[in-house]
Backbone bond lengths (Angstrom), bond angles and torsions (degrees), N, CA, C in turn:
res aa  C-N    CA-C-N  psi(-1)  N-CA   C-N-CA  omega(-1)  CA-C   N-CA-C  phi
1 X - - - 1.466 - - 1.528 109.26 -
2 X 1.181 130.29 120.70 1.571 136.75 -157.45 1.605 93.47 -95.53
3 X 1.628 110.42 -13.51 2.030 100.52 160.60 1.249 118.36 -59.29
4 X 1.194 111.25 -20.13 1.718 107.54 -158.47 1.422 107.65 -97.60
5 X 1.647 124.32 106.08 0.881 117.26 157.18 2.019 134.05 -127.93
6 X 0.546 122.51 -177.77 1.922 126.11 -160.45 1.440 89.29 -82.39
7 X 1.222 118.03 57.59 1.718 90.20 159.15 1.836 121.52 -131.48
8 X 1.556 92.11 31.49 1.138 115.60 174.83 1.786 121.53 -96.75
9 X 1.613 128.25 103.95 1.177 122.26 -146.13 1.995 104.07 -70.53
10 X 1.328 103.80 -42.37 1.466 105.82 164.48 1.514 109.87 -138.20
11 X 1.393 138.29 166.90 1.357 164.68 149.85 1.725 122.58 -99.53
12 X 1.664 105.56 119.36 1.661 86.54 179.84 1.496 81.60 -113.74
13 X 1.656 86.64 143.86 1.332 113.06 -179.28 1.577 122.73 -141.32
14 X 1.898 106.39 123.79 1.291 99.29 168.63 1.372 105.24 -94.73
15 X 1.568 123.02 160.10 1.306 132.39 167.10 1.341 94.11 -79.24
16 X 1.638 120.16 152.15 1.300 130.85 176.18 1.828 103.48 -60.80
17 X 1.160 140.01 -154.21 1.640 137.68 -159.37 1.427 126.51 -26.21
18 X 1.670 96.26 72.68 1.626 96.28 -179.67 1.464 102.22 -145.14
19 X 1.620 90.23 51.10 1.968 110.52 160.73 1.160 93.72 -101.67
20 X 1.450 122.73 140.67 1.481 136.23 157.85 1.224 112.76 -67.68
21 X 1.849 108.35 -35.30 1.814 101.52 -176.69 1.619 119.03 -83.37
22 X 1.443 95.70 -11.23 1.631 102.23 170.04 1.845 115.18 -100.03
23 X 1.130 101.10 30.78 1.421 105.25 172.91 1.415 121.50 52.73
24 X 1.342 107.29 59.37 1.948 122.15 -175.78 1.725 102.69 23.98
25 X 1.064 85.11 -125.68 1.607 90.96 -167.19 1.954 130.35 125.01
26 X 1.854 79.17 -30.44 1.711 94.75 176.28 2.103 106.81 -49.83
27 X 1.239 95.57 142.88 1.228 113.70 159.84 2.103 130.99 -99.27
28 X 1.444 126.08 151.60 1.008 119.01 169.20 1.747 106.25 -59.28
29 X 1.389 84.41 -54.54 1.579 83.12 -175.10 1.846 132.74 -52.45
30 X 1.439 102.89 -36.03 1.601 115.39 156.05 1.254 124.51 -41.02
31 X 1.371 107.07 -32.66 1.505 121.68 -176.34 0.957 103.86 -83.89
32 X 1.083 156.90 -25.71 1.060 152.70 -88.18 1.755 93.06 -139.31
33 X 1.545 98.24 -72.97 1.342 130.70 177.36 1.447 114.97 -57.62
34 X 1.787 103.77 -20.74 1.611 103.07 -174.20 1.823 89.39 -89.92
35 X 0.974 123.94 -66.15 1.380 135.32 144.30 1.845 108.14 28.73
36 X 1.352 102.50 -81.82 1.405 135.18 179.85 1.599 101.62 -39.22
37 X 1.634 112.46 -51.88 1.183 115.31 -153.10 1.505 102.58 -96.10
38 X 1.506 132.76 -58.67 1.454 124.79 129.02 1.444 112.60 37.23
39 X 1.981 92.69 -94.66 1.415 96.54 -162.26 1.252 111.70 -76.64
40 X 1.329 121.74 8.46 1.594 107.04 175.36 1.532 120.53 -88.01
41 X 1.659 108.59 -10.50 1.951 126.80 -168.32 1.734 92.24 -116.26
42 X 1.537 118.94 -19.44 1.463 96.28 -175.65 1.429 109.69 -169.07
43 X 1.458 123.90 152.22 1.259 141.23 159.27 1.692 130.32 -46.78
44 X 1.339 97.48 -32.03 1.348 94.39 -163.84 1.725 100.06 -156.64
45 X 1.924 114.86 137.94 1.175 118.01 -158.21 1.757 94.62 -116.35
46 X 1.164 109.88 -171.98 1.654 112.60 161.83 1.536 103.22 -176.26
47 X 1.602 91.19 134.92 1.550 111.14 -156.27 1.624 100.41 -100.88
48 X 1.451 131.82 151.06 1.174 140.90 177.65 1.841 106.57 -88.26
49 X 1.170 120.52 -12.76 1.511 104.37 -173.11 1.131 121.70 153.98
50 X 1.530 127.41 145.95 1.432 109.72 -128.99 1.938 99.51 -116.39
51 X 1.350 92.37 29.98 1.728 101.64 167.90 1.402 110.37 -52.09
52 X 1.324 109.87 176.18 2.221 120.98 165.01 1.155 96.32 45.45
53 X 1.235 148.52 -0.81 1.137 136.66 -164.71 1.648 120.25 37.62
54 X 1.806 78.38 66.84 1.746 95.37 166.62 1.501 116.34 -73.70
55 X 1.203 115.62 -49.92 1.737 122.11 -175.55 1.362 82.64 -35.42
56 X 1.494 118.35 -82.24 1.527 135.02 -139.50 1.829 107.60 -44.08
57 X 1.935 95.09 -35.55 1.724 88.03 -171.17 1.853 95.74 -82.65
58 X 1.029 91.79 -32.20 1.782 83.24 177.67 1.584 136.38 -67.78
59 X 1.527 119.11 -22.95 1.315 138.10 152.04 1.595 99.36 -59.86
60 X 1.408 106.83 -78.33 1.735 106.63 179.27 1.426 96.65 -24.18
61 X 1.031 125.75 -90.66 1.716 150.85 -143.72 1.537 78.24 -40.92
62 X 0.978 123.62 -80.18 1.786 106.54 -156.64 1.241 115.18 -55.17
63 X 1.249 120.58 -43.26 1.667 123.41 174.19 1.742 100.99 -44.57
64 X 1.348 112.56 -59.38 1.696 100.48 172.61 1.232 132.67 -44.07
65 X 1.793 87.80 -32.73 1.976 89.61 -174.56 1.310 111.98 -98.08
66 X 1.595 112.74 2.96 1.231 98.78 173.69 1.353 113.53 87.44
67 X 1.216 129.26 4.56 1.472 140.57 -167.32 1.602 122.70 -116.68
68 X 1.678 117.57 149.19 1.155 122.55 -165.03 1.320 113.05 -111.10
69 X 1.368 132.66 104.80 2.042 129.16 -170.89 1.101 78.26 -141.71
70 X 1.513 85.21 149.37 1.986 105.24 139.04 1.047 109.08 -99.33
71 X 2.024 95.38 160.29 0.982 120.12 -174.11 1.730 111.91 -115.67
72 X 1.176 128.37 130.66 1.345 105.86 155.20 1.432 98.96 -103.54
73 X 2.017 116.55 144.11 1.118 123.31 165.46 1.355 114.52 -103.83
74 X 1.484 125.08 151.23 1.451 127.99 -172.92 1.184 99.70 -109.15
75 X 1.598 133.27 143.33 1.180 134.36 154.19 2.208 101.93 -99.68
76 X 1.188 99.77 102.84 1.228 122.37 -168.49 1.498 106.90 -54.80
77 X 1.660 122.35 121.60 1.453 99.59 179.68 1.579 97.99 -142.99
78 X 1.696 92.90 145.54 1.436 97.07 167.00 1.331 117.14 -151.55
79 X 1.378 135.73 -147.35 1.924 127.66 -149.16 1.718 78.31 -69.00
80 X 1.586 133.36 -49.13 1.668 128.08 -158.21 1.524 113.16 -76.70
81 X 1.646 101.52 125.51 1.545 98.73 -166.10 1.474 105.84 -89.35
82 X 1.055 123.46 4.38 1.314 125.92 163.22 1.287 122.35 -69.80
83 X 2.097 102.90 -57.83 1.732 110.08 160.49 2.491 97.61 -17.86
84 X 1.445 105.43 -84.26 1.620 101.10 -164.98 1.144 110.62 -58.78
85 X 0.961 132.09 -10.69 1.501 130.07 -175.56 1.696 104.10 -76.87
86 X 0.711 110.26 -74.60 1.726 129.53 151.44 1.433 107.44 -8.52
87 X 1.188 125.71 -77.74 1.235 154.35 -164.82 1.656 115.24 -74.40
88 X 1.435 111.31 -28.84 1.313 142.22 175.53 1.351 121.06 -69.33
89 X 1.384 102.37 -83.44 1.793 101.74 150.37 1.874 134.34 -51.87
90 X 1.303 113.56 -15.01 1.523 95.23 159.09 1.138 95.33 -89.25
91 X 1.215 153.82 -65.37 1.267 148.58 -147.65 1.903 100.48 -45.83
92 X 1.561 141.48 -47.42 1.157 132.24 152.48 1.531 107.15 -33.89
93 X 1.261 110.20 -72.17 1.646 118.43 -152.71 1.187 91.84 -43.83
94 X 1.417 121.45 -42.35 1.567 123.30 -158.28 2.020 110.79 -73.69
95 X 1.260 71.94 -44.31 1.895 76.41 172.17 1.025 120.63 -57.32
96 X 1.769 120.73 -53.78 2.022 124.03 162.18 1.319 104.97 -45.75
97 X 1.385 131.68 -60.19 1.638 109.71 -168.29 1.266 130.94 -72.70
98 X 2.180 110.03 -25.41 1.493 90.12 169.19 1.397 110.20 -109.66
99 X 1.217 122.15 28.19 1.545 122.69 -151.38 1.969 126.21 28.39
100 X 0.992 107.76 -145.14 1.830 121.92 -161.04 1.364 127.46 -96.57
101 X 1.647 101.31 -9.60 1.623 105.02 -169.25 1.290 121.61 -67.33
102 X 1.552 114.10 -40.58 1.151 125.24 175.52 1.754 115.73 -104.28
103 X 1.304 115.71 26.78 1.505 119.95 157.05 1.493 109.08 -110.02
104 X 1.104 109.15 123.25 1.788 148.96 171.44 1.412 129.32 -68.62
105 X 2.010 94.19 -34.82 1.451 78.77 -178.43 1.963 76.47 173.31
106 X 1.762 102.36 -175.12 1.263 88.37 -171.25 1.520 88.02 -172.47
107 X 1.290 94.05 103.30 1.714 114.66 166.00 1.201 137.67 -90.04
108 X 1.383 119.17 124.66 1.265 126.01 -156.81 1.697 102.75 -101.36
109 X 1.332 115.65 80.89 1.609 108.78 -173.07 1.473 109.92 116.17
110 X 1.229 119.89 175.25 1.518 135.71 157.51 1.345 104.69 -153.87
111 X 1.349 116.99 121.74 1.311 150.93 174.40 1.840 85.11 33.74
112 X 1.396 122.09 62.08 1.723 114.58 171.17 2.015 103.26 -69.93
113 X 1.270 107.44 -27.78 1.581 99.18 -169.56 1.689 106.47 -74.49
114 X 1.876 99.95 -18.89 1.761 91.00 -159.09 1.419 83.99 -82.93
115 X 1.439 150.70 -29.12 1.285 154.13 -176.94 1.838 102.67 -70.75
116 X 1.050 119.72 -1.41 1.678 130.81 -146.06 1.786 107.25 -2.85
117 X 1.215 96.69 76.27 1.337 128.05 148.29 1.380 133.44 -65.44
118 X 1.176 100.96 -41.42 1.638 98.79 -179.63 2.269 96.92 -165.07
119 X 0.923 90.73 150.63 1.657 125.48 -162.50 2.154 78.55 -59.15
120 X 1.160 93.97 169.58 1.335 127.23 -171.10 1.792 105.42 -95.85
121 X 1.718 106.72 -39.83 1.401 118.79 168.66 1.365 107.16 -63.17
122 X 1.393 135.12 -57.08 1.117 139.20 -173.91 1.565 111.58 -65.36
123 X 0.938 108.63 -73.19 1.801 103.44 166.95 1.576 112.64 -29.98
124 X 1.305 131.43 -57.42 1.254 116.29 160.34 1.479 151.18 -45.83
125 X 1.322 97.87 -28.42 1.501 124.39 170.17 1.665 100.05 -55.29
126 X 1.717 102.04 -62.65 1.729 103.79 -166.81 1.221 99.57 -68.90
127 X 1.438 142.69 -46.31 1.400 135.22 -178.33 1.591 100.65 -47.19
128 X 1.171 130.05 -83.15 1.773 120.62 163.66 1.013 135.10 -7.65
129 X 1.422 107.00 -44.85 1.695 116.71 -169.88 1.210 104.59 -71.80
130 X 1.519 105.15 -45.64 1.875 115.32 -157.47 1.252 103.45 -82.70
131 X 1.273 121.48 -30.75 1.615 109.16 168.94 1.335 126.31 -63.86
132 X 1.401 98.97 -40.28 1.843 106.41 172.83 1.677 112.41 -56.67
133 X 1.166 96.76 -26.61 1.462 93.01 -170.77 1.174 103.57 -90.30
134 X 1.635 120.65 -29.16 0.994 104.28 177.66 1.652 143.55 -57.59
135 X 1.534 74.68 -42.43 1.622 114.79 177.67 1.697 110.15 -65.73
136 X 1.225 115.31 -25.95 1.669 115.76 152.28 1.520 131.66 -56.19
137 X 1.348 93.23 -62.07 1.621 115.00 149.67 1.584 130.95 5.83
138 X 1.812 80.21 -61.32 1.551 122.63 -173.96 1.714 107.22 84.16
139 X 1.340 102.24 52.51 1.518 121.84 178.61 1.089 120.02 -120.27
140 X 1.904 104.95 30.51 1.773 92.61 -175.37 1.635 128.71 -61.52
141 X 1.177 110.23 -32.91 1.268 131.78 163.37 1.862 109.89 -12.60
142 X 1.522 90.26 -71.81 1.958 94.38 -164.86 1.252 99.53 -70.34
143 X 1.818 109.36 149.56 1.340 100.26 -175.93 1.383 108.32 -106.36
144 X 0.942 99.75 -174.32 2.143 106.71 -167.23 1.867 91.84 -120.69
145 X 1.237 94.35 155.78 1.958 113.32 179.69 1.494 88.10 -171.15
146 X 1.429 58.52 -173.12 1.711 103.49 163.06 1.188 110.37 -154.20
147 X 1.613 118.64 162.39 1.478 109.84 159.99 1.462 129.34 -124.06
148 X 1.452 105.52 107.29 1.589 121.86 -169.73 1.300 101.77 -165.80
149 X 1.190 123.13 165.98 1.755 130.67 -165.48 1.426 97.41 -140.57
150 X 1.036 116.85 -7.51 2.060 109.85 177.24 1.624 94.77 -76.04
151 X 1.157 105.98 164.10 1.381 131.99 -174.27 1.798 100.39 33.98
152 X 1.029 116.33 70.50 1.826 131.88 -167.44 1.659 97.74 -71.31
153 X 1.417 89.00 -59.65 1.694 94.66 -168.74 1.145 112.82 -63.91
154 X 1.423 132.75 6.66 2.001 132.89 -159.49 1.779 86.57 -129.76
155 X 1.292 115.17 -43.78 1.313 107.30 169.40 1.724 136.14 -69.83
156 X 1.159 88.97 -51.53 1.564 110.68 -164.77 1.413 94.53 -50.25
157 X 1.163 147.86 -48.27 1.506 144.95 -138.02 2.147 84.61 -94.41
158 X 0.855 130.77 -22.96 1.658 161.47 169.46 1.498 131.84 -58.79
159 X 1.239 98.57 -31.46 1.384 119.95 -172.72 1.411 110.28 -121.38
160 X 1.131 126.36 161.54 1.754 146.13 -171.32 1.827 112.08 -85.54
161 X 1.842 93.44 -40.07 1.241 108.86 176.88 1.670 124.72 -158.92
162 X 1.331 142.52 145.07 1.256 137.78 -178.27 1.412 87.16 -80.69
163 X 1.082 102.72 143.58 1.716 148.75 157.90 1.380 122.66 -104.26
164 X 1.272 128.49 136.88 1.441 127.03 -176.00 1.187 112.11 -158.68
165 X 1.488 127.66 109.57 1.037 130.26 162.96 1.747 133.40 -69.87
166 X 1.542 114.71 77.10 1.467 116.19 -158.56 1.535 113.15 -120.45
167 X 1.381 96.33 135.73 1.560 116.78 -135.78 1.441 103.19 -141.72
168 X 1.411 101.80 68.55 1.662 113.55 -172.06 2.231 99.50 -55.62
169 X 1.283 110.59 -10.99 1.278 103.79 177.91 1.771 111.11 -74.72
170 X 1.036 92.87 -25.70 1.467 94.59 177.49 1.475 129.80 -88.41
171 X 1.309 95.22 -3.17 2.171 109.92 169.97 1.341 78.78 -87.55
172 X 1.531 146.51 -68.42 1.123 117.86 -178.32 1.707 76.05 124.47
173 X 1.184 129.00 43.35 1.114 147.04 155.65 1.329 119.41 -62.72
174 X 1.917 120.99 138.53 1.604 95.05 171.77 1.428 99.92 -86.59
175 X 1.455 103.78 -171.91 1.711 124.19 -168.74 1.696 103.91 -64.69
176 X 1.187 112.01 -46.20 1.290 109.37 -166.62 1.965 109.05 -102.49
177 X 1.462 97.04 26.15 1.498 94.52 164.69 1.744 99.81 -119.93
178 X 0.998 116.83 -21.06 1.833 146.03 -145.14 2.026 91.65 -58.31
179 X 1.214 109.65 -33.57 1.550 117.83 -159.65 2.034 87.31 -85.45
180 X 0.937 105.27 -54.52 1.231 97.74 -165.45 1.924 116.63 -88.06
181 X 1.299 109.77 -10.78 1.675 122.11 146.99 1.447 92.34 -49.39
182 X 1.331 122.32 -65.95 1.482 118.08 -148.35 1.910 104.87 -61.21
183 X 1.231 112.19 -42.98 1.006 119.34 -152.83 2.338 102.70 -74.85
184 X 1.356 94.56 -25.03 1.228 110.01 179.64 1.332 101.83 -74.40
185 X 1.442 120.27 -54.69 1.835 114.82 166.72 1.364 109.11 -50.09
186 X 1.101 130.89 -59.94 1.655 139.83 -151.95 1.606 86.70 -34.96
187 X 1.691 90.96 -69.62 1.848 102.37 -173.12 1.003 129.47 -34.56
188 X 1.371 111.18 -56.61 1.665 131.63 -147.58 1.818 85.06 -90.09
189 X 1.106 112.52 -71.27 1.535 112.87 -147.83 2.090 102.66 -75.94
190 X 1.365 104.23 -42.50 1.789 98.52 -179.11 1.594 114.06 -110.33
191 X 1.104 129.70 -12.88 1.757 137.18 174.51 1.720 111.00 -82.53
192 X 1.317 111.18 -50.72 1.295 125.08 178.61 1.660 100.52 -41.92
193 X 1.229 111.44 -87.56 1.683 127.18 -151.86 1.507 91.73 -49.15
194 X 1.533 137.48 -54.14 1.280 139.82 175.16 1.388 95.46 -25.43
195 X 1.364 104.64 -84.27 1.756 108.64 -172.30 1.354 128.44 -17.97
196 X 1.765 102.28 -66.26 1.643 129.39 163.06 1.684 103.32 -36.10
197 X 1.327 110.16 -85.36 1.627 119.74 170.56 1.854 115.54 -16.19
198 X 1.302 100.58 -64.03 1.309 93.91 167.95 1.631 124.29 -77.51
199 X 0.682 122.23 -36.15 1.953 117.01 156.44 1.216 125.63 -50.73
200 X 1.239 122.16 -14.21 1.646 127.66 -162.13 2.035 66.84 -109.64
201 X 1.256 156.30 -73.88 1.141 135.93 -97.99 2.137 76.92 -123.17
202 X 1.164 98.48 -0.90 2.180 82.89 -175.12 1.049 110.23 86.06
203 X 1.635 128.13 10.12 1.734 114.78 -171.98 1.377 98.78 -94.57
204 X 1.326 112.83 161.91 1.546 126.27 176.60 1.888 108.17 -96.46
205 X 1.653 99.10 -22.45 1.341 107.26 177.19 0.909 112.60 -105.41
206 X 1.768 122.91 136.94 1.679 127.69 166.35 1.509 122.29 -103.83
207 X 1.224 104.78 143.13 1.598 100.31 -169.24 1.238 87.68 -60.27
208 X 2.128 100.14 159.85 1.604 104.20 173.61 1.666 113.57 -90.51
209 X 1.121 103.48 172.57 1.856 100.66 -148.15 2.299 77.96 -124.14
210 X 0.467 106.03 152.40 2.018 106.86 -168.65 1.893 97.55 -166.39
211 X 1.577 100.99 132.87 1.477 118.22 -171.38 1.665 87.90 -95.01
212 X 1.252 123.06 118.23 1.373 134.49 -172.18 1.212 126.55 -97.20
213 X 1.508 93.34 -0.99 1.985 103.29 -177.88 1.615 89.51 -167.91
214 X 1.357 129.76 114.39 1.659 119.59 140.42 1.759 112.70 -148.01
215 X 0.974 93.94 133.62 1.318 106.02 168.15 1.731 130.26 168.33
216 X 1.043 143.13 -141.30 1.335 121.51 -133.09 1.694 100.10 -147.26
217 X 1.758 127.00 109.24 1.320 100.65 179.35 1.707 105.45 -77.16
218 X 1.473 112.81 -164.38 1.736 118.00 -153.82 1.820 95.34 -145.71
219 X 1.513 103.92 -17.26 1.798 96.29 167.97 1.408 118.04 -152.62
220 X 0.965 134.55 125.50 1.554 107.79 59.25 1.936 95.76 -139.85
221 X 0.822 118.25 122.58 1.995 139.00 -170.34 1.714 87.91 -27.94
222 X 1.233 115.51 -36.19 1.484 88.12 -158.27 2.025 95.84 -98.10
223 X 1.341 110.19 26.48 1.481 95.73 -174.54 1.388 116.51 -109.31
224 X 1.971 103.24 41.61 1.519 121.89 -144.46 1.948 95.08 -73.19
225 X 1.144 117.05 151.28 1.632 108.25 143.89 1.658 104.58 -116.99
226 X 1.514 107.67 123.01 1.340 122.50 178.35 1.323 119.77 53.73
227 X 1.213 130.11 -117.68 1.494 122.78 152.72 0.939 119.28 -73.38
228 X 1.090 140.42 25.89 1.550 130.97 -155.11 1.634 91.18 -122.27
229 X 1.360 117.10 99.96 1.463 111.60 168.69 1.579 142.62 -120.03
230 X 1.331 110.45 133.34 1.725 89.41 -165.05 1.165 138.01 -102.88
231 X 1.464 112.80 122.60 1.907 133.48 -177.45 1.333 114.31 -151.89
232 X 1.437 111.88 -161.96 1.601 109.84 -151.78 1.133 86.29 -91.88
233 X 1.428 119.68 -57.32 1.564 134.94 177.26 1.511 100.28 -23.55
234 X 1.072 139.76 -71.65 1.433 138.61 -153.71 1.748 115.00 -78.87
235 X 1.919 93.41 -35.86 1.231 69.02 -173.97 1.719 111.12 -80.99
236 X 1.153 114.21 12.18 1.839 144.35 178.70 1.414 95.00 -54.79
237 X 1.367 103.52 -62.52 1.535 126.05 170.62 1.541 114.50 -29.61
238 X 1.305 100.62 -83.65 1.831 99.25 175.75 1.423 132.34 -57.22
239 X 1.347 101.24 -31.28 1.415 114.33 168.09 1.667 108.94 -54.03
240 X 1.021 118.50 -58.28 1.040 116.72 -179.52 1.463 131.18 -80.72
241 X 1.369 113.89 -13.50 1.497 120.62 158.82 1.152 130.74 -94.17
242 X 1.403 115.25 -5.43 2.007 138.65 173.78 1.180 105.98 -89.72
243 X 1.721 120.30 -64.72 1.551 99.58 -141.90 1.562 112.67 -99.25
244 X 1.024 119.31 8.58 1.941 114.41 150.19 1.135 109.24 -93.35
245 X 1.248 114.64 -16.37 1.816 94.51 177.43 1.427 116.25 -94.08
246 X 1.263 101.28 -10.62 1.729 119.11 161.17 1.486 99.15 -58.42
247 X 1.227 116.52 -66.85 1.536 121.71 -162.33 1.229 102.06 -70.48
248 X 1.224 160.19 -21.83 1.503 169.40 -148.05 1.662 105.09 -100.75
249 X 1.126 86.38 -49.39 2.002 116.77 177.65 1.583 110.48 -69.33
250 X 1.663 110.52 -33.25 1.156 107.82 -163.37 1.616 138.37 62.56
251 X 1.475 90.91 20.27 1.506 101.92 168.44 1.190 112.70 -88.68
252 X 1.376 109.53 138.06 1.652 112.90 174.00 1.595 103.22 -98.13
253 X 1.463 97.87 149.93 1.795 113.76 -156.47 1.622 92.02 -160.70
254 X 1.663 109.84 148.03 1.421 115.61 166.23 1.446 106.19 -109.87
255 X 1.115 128.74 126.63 1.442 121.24 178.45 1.933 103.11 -70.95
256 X 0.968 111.52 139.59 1.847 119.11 -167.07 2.088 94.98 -103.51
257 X 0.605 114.38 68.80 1.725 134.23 52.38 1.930 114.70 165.45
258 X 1.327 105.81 -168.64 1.313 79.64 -171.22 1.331 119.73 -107.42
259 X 1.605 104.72 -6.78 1.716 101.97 168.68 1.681 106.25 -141.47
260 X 1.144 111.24 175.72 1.631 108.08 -178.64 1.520 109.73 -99.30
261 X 1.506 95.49 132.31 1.574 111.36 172.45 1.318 147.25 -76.19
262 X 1.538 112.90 44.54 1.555 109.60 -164.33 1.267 130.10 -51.21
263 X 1.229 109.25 22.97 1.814 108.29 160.20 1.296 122.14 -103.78
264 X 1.783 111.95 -10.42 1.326 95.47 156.30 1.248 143.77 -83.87
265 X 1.522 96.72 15.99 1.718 108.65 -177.72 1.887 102.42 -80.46
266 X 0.997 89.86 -24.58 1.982 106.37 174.27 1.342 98.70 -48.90
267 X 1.686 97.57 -78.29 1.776 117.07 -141.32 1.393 88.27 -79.59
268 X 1.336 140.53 -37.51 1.631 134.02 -174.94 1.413 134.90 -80.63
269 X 1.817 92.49 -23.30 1.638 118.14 173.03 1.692 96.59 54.22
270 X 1.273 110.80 30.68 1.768 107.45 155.93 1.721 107.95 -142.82
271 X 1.077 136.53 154.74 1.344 155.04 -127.04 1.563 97.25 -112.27
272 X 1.046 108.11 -41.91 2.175 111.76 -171.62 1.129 98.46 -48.46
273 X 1.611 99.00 -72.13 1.798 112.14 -166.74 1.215 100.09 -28.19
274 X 1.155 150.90 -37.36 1.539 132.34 -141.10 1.889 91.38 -113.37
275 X 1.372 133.50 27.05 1.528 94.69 -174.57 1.603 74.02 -164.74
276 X 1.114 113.03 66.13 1.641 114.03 140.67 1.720 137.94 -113.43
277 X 1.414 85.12 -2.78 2.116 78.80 165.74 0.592 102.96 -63.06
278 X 1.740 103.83 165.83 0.920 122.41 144.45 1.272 135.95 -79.76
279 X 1.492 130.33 12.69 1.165 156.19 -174.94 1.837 106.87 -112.50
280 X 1.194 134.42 150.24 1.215 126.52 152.15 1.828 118.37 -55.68
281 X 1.198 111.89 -174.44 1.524 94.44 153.46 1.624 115.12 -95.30
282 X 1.460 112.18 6.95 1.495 106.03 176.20 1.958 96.38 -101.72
283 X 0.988 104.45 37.94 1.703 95.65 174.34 1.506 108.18 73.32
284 X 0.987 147.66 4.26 1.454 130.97 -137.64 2.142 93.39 -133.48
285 X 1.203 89.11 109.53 1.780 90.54 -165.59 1.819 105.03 -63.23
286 X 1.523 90.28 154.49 1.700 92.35 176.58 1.395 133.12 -109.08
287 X 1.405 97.95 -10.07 1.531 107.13 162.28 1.648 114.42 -69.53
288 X 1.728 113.86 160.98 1.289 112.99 164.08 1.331 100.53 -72.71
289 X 1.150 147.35 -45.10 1.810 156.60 176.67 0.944 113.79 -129.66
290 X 1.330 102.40 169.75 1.562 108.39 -169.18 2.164 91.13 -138.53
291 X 1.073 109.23 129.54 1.764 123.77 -179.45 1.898 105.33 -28.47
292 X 1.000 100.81 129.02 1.672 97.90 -175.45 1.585 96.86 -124.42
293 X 1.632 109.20 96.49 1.473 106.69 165.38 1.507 88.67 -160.67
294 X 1.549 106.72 154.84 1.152 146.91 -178.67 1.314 121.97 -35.03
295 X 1.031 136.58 109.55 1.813 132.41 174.20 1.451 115.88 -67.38
């Protein structure tokens, strides 16, 4: 497809059957094919959680294809300490069998405090743990987070890097203001405190501050917040007013996401959640183009 090109800095992506409560289902081969398409819009992916043994088909998958991405892996957490426990131990297993080359980074959660799932103490504990271990490993290199911005000041000094999930669709922004909302948050709310952080402590270096999810759902018209409305057209819009000026800027950002999830129309019992790729869920992209500039 001569639409598809690399000028997307990361993609977060779930593979389609990699709910535990819907009985996996993911395939190598699914991966495989999502894989294919991936590396043709971007460098680097980031996974929600290390159920079905997604890591495993997605590490595999490149070794098959012969191909070089990062990965960030999530150890998925929420109020059940089993859910991380679970999730905890493959994420090791997974590190011994394919080792470090193609891990990026390594998140402990997604936004568990904005869901208040679990305490701010506890989230810190596992951010601690996993680095130590990592750093035994002999993995000092990859860095450890999370991605959530509540309790900033208890984390941030904690973490490798801020994460931010920012979602000018959800101020209820229109399409063609949505890029530059974002860029006014980026600053103010996750770049700033870094800065501060390092001035208060004497460093010359600030941790890097990275938008970990944004982008635009495409159905259903009436599931608008404020201006904020969802179709292909719009999210056409951000696409094309975000991601070179992302890359120009040199901010690193995951566009949210790369295909649509119709199982969260199940588990959420609302219709959005499920239709923000930019991909169908049959692979098949929905833009007429997709932004063609340089990483």
């Amino acid at each position: 497809d001569p639409r598809l090109v690399r000028s997307f800095w990361g993609v977060d992506y779930t593979p389609h059957g990699t709910q535990l409560q819907f009985g996996c289902g993911v395939t190598q081969e699914e991966v495989i094919q999502d894989l294919r398409l991936l590396y043709q819009i971007t460098p680097r992916i980031r996974l929600y959680g290390m159920d079905c043994n997604q890591a495993d088909y997605v590490l595999n998958g490149m070794r098959i294809l012969n191909i070089n991405m990062g990965v960030i892996l999530t150890i998925w957490v929420d109020s059940n300490q089993t859910t991380y426990q679970r999730q905890y131990d493959t994420f090791w297993r997974v590190l011994e069998t394919y080792g470090g080359d193609n891990i990026i980074g390594v998140s402990i959660g997604n936004e568990a405090l904005f869901r208040k799932e679990v305490s701010v103490s506890t989230l810190v504990a596992s951010i601690r743990d996993v680095k130590k271990k990592m750093i035994a490993m002999g993995y000092p290199k990859i860095p450890v987070y999370t991605s959530d911005i509540r309790e900033l000041p208890k984390l941030m000094p904690e973490q490798d890097a801020v994460l931010d999930n920012v979602h000018p669709f959800f101020a209820g922004t229109l399409p063609q203001d949505a890029a530059n909302w974002t860029w006014h948050y980026f600053y103010g709310v996750d770049q700033y405190p870094t800065i501060k952080l390092a001035e208060k402590l004497n460093q010359t270096q600030t941790k890097p501050a990275m938008i970990s999810e944004i982008g635009w759902p495409t159905f259903p018209e009436d599931g608008s917040i404020q201006a904020a409305i969802p179709s292909v057209e719009n999210q056409k819009i951000l696409l094309d007013t975000f991601i070179c000026q992302a890359n120009r800027r040199g901010v690193p950002y995951f566009w949210f996401e790369f295909k649509d999830e119709p199982w969260k129309q199940d588990m959420f019992n609302e219709t959005r959640e499920s239709f923000w790729g930019i991909f169908d869920k049959d692979n098949n992209l929905k833009v007429s183009s997709l932004p063609n500039c340089t990483l």
